[in-house]
Steps between C-alpha positions, in 0.01 A plus 500: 500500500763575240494482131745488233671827319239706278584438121509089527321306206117514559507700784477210701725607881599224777379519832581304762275315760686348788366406883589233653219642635629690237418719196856649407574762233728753372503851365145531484284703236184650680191407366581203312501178649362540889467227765174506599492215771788295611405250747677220705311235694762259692327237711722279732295181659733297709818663338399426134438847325293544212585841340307660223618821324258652250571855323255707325589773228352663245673699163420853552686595172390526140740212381578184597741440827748185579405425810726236729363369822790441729490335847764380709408175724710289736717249364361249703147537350354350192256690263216259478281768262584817271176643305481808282099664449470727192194601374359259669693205363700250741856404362620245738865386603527144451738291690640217305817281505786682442639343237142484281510892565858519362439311179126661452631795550859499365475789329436720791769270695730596230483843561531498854128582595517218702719597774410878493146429673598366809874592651704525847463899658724491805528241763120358569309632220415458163364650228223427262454689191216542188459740246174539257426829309197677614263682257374890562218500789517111610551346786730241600480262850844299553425224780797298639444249810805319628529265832740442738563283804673738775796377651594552855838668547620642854142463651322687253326407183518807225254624240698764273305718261672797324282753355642796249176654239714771434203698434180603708211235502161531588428197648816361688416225725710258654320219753660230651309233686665214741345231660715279789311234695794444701451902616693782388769591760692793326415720197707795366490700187812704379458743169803653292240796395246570784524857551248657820224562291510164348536350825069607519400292234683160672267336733584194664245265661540141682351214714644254647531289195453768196607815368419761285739761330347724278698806341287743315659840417316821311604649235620830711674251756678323194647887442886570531486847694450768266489297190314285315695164486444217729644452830417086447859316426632254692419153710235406721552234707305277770667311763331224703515214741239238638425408898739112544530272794730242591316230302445326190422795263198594362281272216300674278192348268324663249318369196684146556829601507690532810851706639702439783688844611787385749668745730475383874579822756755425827732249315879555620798585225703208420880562558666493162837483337589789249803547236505830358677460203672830349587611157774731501661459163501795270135518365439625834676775536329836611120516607425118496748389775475834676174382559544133533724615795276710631247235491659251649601674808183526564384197426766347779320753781157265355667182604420278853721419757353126391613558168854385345646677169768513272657738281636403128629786308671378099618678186703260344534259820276506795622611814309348837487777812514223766607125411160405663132634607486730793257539713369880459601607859535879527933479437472266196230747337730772595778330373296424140370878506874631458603196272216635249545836520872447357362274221647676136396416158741360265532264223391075444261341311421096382143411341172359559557095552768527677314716764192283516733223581695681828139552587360152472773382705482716736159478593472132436147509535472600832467900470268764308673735289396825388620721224459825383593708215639832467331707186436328134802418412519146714345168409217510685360143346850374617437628832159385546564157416770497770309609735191269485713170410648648885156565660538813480372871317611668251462927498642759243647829718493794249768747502388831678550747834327218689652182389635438822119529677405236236767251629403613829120376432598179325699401797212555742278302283726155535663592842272380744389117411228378715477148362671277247341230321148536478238282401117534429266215569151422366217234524560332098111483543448813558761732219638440158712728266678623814808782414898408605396417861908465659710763572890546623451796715241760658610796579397744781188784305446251179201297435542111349173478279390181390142489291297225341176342394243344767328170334154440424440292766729666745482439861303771724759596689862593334810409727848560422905456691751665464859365578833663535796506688570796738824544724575149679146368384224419282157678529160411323250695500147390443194681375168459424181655324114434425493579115119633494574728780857616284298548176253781675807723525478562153162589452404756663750814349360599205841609347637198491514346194374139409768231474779686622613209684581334153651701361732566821536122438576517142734830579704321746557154345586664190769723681661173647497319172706746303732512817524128510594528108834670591643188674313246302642261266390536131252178480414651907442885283272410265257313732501823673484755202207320393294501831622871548336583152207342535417697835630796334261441180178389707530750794630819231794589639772681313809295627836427339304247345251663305457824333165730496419608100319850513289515182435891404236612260480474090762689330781519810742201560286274544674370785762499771660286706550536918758297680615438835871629530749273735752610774773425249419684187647846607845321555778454207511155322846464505762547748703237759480502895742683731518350836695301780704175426337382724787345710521556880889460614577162573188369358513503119139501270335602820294821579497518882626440821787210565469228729287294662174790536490369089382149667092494499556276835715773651215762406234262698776431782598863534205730431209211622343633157492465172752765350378749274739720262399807358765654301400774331665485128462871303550551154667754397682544151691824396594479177247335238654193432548406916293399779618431876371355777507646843291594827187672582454725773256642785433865593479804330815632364637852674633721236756712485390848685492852268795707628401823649644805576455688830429889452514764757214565694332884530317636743221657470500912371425712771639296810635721741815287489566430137855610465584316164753681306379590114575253270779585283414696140627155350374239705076430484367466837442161602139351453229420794560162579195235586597335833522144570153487692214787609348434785102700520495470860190481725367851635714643270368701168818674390834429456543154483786296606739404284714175543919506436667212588861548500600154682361173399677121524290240358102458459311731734160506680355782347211454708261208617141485659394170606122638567535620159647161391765736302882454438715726278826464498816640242866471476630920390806512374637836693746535175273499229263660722268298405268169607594197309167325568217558731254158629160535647395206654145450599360229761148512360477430242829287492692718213819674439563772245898588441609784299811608316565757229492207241141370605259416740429147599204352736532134658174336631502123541903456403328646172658826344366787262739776359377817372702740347528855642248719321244223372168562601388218768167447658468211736223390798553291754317400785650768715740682313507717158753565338500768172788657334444764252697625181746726715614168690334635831377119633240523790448165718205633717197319714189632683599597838876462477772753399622559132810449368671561222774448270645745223817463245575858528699639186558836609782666718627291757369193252412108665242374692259698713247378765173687606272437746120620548199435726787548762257564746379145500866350657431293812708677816721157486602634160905549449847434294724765392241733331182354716579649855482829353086443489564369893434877633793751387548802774659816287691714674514895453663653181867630638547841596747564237381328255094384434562244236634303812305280713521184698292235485482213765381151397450208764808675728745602201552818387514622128630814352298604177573788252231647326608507144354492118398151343371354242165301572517182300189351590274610200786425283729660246585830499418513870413805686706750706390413848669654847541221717685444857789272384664246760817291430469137681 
């Protein structure tokens, strides 16, 4: 916990308190203010979670302490409840309109209190803030509960809790209950600080329909090694997904309130139409459309043969690739691939109206747009608007080493449509207060959630259709439920609490109302407003509506004001849009292709479908008066490799054939090198093989096992003597982890993580773990299957290294480049002349190896002097 500097009025120090699960602090005095118990209880039933945070201290010191509870939710939550205890009085938040607050509490407004509690920490969080000054030997409990409904994104629904004390507590307990009628199909969790001894106190325990993740560290597993600090710092995450069928979704009943989760399994991808529209005027120059390029190219490998697409690139005019859509045959995508890469940022610019209008009439109501926004500097309002008066999403893609990955996930989200205008049907007997119940588009691993309230006299049995339109036809499904039967669910777990289903109502509609204010006219807003702020008011949640007064004891402030921050307050008020004319040649005021594909009859004639657009429209301004518009992208960017330099090799001292000459008096003698791979091979204690490739052209199978379900492959660059990347792919479960000397990045689902080299990571899942600790060495390992792993090595002979253990558990259909060497290796006698010569036959070919001196890389930095029998491939 830390405090302020010693000599401040009173005596009084700061500390800080921050979890999200977390207690966070700074420069902490010993003895003085100590954590006793931090606690988080999370408890998801049917996707709502219900997350309550309460901190214990106590003032160890002989004068009073500042104390400042700090915790850091999602920004999709709302706090419902914030409570402080001292000596044994309750001073309550209370959650009142926003504009009452302001005036009752102007003065704090006036000084800014009010937006100091509660403000945006990185890209899904936010943080929640409270200070009250704590007398010698009290105690002080801080309580904050906050709900959320989880969204489902790429087939997996996410809980994120971060958790930083910054201090050793006693009584550190994190437990996280779910409960999933529908069945829980997948679970995963993934840490930022799990180190092996933490990994003890993280048990996991599920049914089929609940689960139970409890993490419970000591104080000596809390310990950084050899100190006394903390180890805790960093995320905790959960990852889920529920059992589906091809059907009608799933109702839900509890306490007289009902949901409808819709995400039928088996449906086939529509084909769609895509423009990729381009920025390339001169706010893009360097990283941004380096890794727009990057993106996009990969983003074109992502597209069907059944697909059609178009290319629009604009500074000051826009420039069309083809005159019309293309189908995405193998030559065209070719074609596109080198028409990207040559794509240069320069200048162009016009403003905000006269883009929304190129856009209307392009899309003419017949496609889904979907913007996104490079860093703060871009109108995000502007852009949100746009997108949802097109049926489409808005997304803000922060600036950073993985921009391109974020493009890259966005896509995937909107890339695969499954159905387009879908409707939800219910007996008007039976339902009333129902949320928005139509919907443009599904896409493939979302969830369409509708909820509402059953009536008194509601029918026994619930039914419900749904309608939409898939490729060529229109589907309903049907569905149907006994509501007695549906209410039992709920009963039984005792964790669940009591009229979640409510407030999951409440949650939802309220979420759709303030989207619905975006587009709405201003008589339309404030019928909306108000209905938003009463469910706000009468359910306690702190939305952009209301604002949550903390009241503090006698002779503080009395109190404080908490508010929620929006997407747009981190961007500058004033500035003017960069973008494309929007003219296509030969077709003035319009964004898009010429020619008769524009006609909606031509779509229905040509494609048998309804067409579906999904440009992909980034933000990006340079300078702080401009914004642009231009393109998202797909996969993770490839950066630029670390040159290297190649050193001569020695051999080891002693051989009977080392006839090096002595370095010259003025020359140093050339350092041990690490080699490209070392091979421990089976039967084999000593001298281990090392790996040099000297000739490599393109990607190469480094070695596969299809017993193993295993696949590592790498492209070297024989120059830089170095790999570029290196991609395990595993068949079970379905994942893919690619590394580069920038960062590491796993894909499971079309859904990607990056991790920076040298960040701790701790994730399980069913069937494969995968840890990297603070020296970068990341270890993707399984029961009963071989290890491998990946290491940015920084010392001589620098890039990418790739280690294998538990070799003995390859499959004898193992192989690839490196792999036949563990398919039975025959050595040959050391030559007569020379015995650090030998030959060594693998699967009929024969190798010549040298033994020489090496540096081992695999336990990291500074490496070890190792003699090893080196063979050139």
């Amino acid at each position: 916990m830390k405090t302020s500097a010693p000599g401040r009025a009173c005596g009084i120090a700061t500390v800080l308190l921050s979890l999200l699960a977390v207690l966070h602090t700074s420069t902490p005095q010993k003895n003085d203010i100590d954590i006793y118990s931090l606690t988080v209880d999370s408890r998801v039933s049917s996707r709502f979670a219900h997350t309550v945070v309460t901190s214990r201290v106590v003032n160890k010191a002989d004068v009073v302490q500042e104390a400042t509870f700090q915790v850091e939710l999602p920004k999709r939550a709302f706090i419902t409840n914030f409570s402080m205890i001292i000596d044994g009085v309750t001073y309550p938040g209370n959650i009142k309109e926003k504009a009452a607050a302001q005036e009752q509490y102007s003065t704090a407004v006036a000084r800014g209190e009010s937006a100091g509690l509660i403000k945006a920490t990185g890209r899904k969080m936010e943080q929640f803030q409270v200070s009250v000054n704590v007398a010698p030997s009290a105690k002080v409990t801080f309580e904050l509960v906050y709900e959320e409904l989880l969204k489902r994104r790429l087939e997996v629904y996410e809980l994120l809790l971060k958790v930083q004390p910054q201090q050793l507590v006693k009584h550190l307990q994190m437990d996280i209950h779910i409960f999933e009628p529908q069945g829980i199909s997948f679970l995963e969790t993934e840490s930022t600080f799990m180190t092996n001894e933490l990994a003890d106190a993280l048990t996991i325990s599920r049914n089929k329909t609940k689960a139970h993740i409890r993490f419970k560290p000591t104080l000596s597993q809390q310990k950084s090694p050899g100190q006394e600090d903390t180890v805790l710092n960093g995320n905790f995450i959960i990852r889920y997904d529920v059992n589906r069928t091809l059907s009608g979704g799933s109702i839900q009943i509890e306490n007289g309130y009902f949901v409808h989760y819709f995400a039928p399994e088996g449906l086939p991808t529509i084909p769609k139409n895509v423009i990729f529209v381009i920025d390339k005027s001169g706010s893009m120059l360097g990283r941004k459309i380096q890794q727009t390029r990057e993106a996009l190219i990969k983003i074109l490998d992502d597209l069907s043969p059944r697909d059609q697409f178009n290319l629009i690139s604009f500074s000051g005019d826009a420039t069309q690739w083809k005159p019309l859509l293309v189908p995405a045959s193998a030559e065209d995508v070719n074609q596109a691939r080198r028409y990207v890469a040559g794509i240069q940022a320069q200048g162009g610019e016009t403003n905000p109206a006269r883009i929304q209008k190129n856009v209307q009439e392009a899309i003419a109501g017949q496609y889904s747009l979907f913007c996104l926004g490079f860093g703060f500097d871009v109108s995000y309002a502007f852009l949100e608007k746009m997108a949802l008066d097109n049926g489409g999403l808005a997304r803000r893609i922060y600036e950073d080493s993985d921009s391109a990955l974020q493009l890259q996930d966005f896509y995937q989200e909107v890339a695969n449509p499954l159905l387009t205008a879908v409707t939800f049907e219910y007996p008007s007997n039976a339902v009333e207060e129902v949320s928005q119940d139509n919907f443009r588009l599904l896409f493939k691993g979302s969830e369409i959630v509708v909820a509402g309230k059953l009536q008194d006299q509601s029918p026994d049995v619930l039914s419900a259709k749904v309608r939409g339109h898939l490729h060529m036809q229109n589907i309903t499904f049907q569905t149907e439920i006994r509501v007695a039967e549906k209410e039992e669910e709920f009963q039984s777990p005792k964790y669940i609490f009591h009229s979640f289903m409510e407030r999951l109502w409440a949650y939802l509609t309220i979420q759709q109302l303030l989207e619905k204010m975006i587009l709405a006219s201003d008589a339309e807003k404030q019928a909306l407003e108000t209905r938003a702020l009463n469910l706000s008011l009468q359910y306690s949640f702190v939305t952009p509506l209301t604002s949550m007064v903390v009241t503090k004891p006698e002779g503080e402030e009395r109190s404080e004001v908490a508010e929620k921050p929006v997407e747009t307050e981190n961007e500058r008020r004033h500035f003017h849009l960069a973008g494309p004319s929007g003219k296509a040649p030969g077709n003035p005021g319009r964004l898009g292709p010429q020619g008769p594909v524009h006609s909606p009859s031509h779509h229905l004639t040509y494609h048998g479908v309804r067409d579906l657009l999904l440009p992909d429209m980034l933000l990006a301004p340079s300078t702080p008066d401009e914004v642009d518009l231009r393109i998202k992208a797909r996969v993770p960017a490839i950066p630029s490799d670390t040159m290297t330099h190649r050193h001569q090799e020695r051999k080891p001292s002693g051989s009977s054939a080392d006839t090096s000459q002595p370095a010259k008096t003025d020359s140093p003698p050339a350092p041990i090198q690490a080699p490209p791979v070392i091979l421990t091979l089976p039967g084999q204690s000593v001298n281990p093989l090392c790996v040099d490739i000297k000739h490599s052209q393109g990607p190469m199978n480094l070695l596969s096992d299809p017993d193993q379900g295993v696949e590592v492959t790498g492209q070297y660059e024989t120059e830089k003597a170095q790999f570029s990347w290196i991609e395990v792919t595993f068949k079970n479960p379905q994942l893919q982890v690619r590394a580069s000397p920038e960062h590491v990045v796993v894909t499971r689902n079309r859904r990607n993580s990056a991790y920076k080299w040298k960040e701790t990571l701790f994730s399980v899942t069913p069937g494969l773990n995968m840890t990297m600790d603070k020296a970068g060495l990341l270890l993707l390992s399984s029961p009963d299957k071989v290890t491998i792993g990946l290491l940015p090595w920084d010392g001589p002979g620098e890039g990418l290294r790739l280690l294998l253990r538990d070799t003995d558990r390859f499959s004898s259909h193992v192989g690839g480049t490196l792999g036949q060497f563990y398919q039975g290796v025959l050595w040959g006698p050391p030559a007569a002349a020379d015995d650090s010569r030998r030959t060594l036959s693998v699967q009929g070919r024969d190798y010549s190896a040298t033994r020489l001196l090496k540096l081992d890389y695999q336990e990291g930095s500074p490496g070890t002097e190792i003699s090893c029998w080196s063979v050139e491939l």
